[in-house]
C-alpha positions in Angstrom: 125.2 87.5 143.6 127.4 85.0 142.0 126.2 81.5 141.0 129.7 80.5 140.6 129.1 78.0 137.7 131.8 79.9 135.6 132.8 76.6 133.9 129.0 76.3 132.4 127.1 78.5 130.5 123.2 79.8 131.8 122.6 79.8 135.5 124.1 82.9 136.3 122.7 84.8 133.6 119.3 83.3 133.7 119.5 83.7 137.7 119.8 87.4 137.5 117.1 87.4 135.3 114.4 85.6 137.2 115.0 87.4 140.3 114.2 91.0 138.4 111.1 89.6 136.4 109.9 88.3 139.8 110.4 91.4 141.8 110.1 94.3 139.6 108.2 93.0 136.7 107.9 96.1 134.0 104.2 95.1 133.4 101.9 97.3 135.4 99.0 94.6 135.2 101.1 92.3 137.1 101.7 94.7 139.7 98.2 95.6 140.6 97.5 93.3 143.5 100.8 91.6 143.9 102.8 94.9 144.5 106.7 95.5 144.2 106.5 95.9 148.0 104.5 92.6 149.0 107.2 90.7 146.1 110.0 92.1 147.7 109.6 91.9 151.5 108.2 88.1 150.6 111.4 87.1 148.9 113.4 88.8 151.7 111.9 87.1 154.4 112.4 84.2 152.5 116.0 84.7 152.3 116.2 85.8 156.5 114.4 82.3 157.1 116.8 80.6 155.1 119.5 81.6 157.3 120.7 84.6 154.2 120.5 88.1 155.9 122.9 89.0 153.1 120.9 88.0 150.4 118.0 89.5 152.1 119.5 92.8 151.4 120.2 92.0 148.3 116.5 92.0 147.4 115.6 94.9 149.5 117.9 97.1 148.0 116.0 96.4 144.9 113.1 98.5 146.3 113.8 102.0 145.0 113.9 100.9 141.7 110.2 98.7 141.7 107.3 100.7 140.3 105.8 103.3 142.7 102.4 101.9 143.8 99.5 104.3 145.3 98.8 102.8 148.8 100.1 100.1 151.0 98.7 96.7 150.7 96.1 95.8 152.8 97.3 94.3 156.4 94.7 91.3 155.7 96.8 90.8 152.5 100.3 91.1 154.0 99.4 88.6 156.3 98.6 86.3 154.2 101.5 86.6 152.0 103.6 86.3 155.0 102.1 83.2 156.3 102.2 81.5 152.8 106.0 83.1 152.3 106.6 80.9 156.0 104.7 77.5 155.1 106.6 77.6 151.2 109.9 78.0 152.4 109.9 76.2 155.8 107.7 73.4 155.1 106.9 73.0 151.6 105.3 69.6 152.0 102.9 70.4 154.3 101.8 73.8 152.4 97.9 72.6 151.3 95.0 73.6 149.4 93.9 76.1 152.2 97.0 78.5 152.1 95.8 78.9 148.8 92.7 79.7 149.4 93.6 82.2 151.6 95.7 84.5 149.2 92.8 84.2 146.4 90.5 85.5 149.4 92.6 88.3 149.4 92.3 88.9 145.9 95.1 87.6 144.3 94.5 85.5 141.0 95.7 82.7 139.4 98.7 84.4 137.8 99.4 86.4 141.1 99.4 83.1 143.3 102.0 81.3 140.3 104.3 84.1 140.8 104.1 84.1 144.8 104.8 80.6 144.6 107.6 80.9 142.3 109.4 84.3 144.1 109.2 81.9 147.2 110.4 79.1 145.2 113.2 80.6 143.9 114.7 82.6 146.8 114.7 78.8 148.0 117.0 77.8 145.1 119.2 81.8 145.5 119.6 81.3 149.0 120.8 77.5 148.5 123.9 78.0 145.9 124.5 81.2 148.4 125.1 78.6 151.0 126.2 76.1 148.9 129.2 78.2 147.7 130.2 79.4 151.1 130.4 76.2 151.9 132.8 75.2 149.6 135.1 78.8 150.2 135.3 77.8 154.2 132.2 79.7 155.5 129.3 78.5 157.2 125.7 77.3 155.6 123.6 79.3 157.3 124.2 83.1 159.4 122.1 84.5 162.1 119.4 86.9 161.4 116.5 88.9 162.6 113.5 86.8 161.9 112.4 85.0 165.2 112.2 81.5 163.3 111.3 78.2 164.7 113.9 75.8 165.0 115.7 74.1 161.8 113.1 72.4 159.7 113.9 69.0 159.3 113.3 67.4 155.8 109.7 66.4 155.5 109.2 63.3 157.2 106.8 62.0 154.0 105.3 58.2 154.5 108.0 56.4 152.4 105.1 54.2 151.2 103.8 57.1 149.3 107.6 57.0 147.3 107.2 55.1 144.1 109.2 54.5 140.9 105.4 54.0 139.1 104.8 56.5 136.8 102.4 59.4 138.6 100.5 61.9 136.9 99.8 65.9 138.4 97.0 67.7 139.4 96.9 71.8 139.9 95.3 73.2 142.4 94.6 76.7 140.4 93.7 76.7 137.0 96.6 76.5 134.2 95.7 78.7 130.9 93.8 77.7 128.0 96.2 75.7 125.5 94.0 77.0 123.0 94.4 81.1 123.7 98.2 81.5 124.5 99.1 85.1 124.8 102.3 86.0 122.2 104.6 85.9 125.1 103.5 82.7 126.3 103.6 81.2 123.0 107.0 82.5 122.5 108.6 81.1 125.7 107.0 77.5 124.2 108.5 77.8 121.1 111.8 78.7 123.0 112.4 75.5 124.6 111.6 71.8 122.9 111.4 71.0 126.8 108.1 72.7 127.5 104.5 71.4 126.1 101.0 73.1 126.5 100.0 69.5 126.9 101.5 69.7 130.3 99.2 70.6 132.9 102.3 72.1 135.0 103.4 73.9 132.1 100.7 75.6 131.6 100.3 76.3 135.3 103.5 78.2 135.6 102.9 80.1 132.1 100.5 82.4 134.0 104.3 83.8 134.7 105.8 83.2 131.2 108.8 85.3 131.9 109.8 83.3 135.2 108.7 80.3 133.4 111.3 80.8 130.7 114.3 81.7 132.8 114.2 78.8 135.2 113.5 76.6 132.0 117.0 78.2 131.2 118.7 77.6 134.6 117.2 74.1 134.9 118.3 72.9 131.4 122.0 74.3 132.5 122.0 72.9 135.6 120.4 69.1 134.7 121.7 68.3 131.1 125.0 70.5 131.1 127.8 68.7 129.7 130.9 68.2 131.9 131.4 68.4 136.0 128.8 66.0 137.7 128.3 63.3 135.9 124.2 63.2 135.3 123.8 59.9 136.6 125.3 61.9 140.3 123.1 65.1 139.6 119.8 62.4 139.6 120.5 61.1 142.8 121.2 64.5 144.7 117.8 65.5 143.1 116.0 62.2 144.1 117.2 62.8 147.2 116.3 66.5 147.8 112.7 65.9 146.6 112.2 62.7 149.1 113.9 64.7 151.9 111.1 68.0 151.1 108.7 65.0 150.6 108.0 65.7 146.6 106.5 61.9 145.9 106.2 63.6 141.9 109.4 64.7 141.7 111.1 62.0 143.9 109.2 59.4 141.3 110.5 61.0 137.9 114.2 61.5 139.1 114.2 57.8 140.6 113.4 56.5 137.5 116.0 59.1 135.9 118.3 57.7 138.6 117.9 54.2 137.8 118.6 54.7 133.9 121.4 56.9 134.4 123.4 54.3 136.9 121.8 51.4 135.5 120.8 49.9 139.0 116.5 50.2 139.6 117.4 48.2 143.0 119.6 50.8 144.3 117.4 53.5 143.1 114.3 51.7 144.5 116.3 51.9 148.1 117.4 55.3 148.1 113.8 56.2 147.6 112.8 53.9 150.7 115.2 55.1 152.6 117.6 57.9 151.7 121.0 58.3 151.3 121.7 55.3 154.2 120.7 52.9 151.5 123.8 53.5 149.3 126.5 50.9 150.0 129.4 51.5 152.5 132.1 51.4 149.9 130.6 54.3 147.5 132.1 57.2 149.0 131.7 59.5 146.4 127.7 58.8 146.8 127.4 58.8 150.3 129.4 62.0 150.2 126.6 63.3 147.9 123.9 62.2 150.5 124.7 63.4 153.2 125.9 67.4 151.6 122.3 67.2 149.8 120.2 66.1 152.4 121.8 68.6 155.3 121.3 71.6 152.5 117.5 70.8 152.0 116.9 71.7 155.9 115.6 74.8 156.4 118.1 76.7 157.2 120.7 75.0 155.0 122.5 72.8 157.7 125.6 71.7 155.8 129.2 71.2 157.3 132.9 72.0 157.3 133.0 68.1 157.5 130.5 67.4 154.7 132.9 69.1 151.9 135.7 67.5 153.1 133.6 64.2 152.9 132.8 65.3 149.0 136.6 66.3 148.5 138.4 63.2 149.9 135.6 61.0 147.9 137.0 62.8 144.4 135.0 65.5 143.8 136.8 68.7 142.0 135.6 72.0 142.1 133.3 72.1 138.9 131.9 68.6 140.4 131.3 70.3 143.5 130.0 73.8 142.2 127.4 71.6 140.1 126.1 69.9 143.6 125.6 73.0 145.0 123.1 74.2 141.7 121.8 70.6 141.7 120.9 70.5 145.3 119.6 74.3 145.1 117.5 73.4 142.2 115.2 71.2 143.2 114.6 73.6 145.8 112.9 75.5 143.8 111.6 72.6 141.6 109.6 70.9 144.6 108.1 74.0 146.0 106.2 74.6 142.6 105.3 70.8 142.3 104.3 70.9 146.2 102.6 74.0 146.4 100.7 74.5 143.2 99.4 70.8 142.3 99.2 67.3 144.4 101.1 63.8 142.4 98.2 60.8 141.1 98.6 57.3 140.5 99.1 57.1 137.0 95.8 54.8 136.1 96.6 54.9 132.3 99.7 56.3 130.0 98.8 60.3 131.0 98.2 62.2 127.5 98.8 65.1 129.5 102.6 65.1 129.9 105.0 65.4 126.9 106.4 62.2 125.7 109.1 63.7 122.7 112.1 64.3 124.7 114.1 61.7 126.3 115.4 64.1 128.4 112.3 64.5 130.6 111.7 61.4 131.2 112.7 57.8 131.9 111.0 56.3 129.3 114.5 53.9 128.4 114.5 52.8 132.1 114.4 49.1 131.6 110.4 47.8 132.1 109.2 51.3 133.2 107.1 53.9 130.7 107.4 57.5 131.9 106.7 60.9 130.0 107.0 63.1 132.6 107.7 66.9 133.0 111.1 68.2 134.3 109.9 68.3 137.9 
């Protein structure tokens, strides 16, 4: 697949990357319980219930070359990875602590639910600049396939009360790694990127996967802070808006605040969070445009329009703009399924010691009256 950010270094690269260390890792610990087999028919029904049969075969074409394994998996086990595959990509907010609880019944371990969460997670971001970029070459969002599906999921319909610019802290639900006993390949992919802390509780959640871990550290960093195309300021507020639509109160809370630096308006960035894309002013086209493309892609299928890229094209947006909406909007995708599914956002009762405070980019902390050291969401 092409990510079709030719004009920017990392995401197509990186992309490639993250798909084979997700779904034919070369370690054959890793493969024990969550087999080739389960990895693979989770991320293409993932893709088939993101309306991407195409991509779907992409990954199952992958199978001949996965690690032979002795035996089937266990039909108690298949079912469960199924059913956690379904709630992950078609209704990430409402995926709870008992979904959980049902793979680790089954025998999967901290490490094997991370990288479930993540294969689901990123087939959510894949299957996104898939539709994105057919999109923008004519096609439509989303084709037909063989997965009996419920109807399109709405984005989550989160109490809006629950949406804050405060400062929030996070919680995992499984148990991150010892800071203190990092294997060599997880302290390599720390020392990699000044982005990442073992002081982050989410960090050192998804370093039970190091190698996915480091490739999407790569994909974000190329997506969020690359220089040219979207201005940032326009890449926060398609984010902010992704993460309220899938109902992420975390990541809808640190990409507010990043919102409200970049355009220099808290009051406008306080609105959008209350109420979406509507709360932009009739007269900015350009971020209505951005709205209304970003919250019809975070349905389930993608539900963008013919009519929504013209929207984004008449309002100024050129084709590196547009290609970086598409990544931007796909991103947070992924982003929010990890922060949804594998911890739950806290009020912030004191500055949080747990979250890295030493690089502006990941956080707000310049955001006029507001401290934040947040991770990257």
């Amino acid at each position: 697949m092409s990510n079709g950010t030719h004009h920017r270094a990392g995401p197509s690269e990186h992309t490639a990357a993250s798909r084979r260390v997700l779904l034919t890792p070369r370690s054959p610990k890793a493969v024990e319980i969550l087999t080739p087999r389960l990895r693979i028919s989770a991320a293409a029904r993932a893709a088939e219930l993101a309306g991407q049969p195409r991509l779907a075969s992409e990954y199952r074409a992958m199978a001949p070359a996965a690690p032979r394994v002795d035996a089937d998996s266990a039909p108690s086990l298949t079912t469960a990875v199924r059913d956690f595959t379904d709630s992950v990509t078609l209704t990430p907010g409402l995926t709870g602590p008992d979904i959980l609880r049902g793979l680790t019944a089954q025998g999967l371990d901290a490490p094997a639910v991370v990288t479930l969460a993540q294969i689901c997670a990123f087939v959510s971001y894949e299957a996104r600049v898939v539709s994105g970029l057919a999109l923008l070459a004519g096609h439509p969002a989303a084709e037909t396939t063989h997965i009996p599906a419920p109807p399109p999921a709405a984005p989550y319909a989160a109490d809006t009360e629950r949406f804050t610019l405060d400062e929030l802290t996070w919680r995992p639900r499984v148990s991150p790694v010892d800071a203190g006993a990092l294997t060599a390949e997880q302290q390599a992919v720390i020392d990699a990127h000044t982005t990442l802390s073992v002081t982050s509780p989410y960090y050192r959640t998804l370093l039970h996967d190091p190698a996915a871990l480091d490739h999407r550290t790569h994909v974000y960093n190329a997506v969020m802070y690359g220089r040219g195309g979207l201005p940032r300021a326009e890449r926060e507020l398609a984010t902010l808006l992704v993460s309220r639509a899938n109902g992420c109160v975390y990541c809808a809370s640190v990409h507010g605040r990043k919102y409200a630096q970049l355009s220099r308006d808290e009051a406008v960035a306080q609105r959008v969070l209350s109420e979406g894309g509507d709360a932009l002013a009739a007269d900015d086209a350009r971020g209505r445009a951005i709205a209304r493309f970003a919250e019809a892609q975070t349905r389930t299928p993608p539900r963008g329009s013919a009519e929504d890229v013209h929207a984004l094209r008449a309002a100024g947006l050129d084709q590196a703009e547009l290609t970086d909406l598409v990544h931007a909007v796909a991103l947070f995708g992924w982003a929010n399924r990890l922060m949804l599914v594998l911890g739950d956002a806290h009020p912030a009762r004191q500055p949080d010691s747990d979250i890295p405070r030493n690089d502006a980019r990941e956080s707000c902390s310049q955001t006029p009256g507001r401290v934040s050291r947040a991770a990257d969401a």
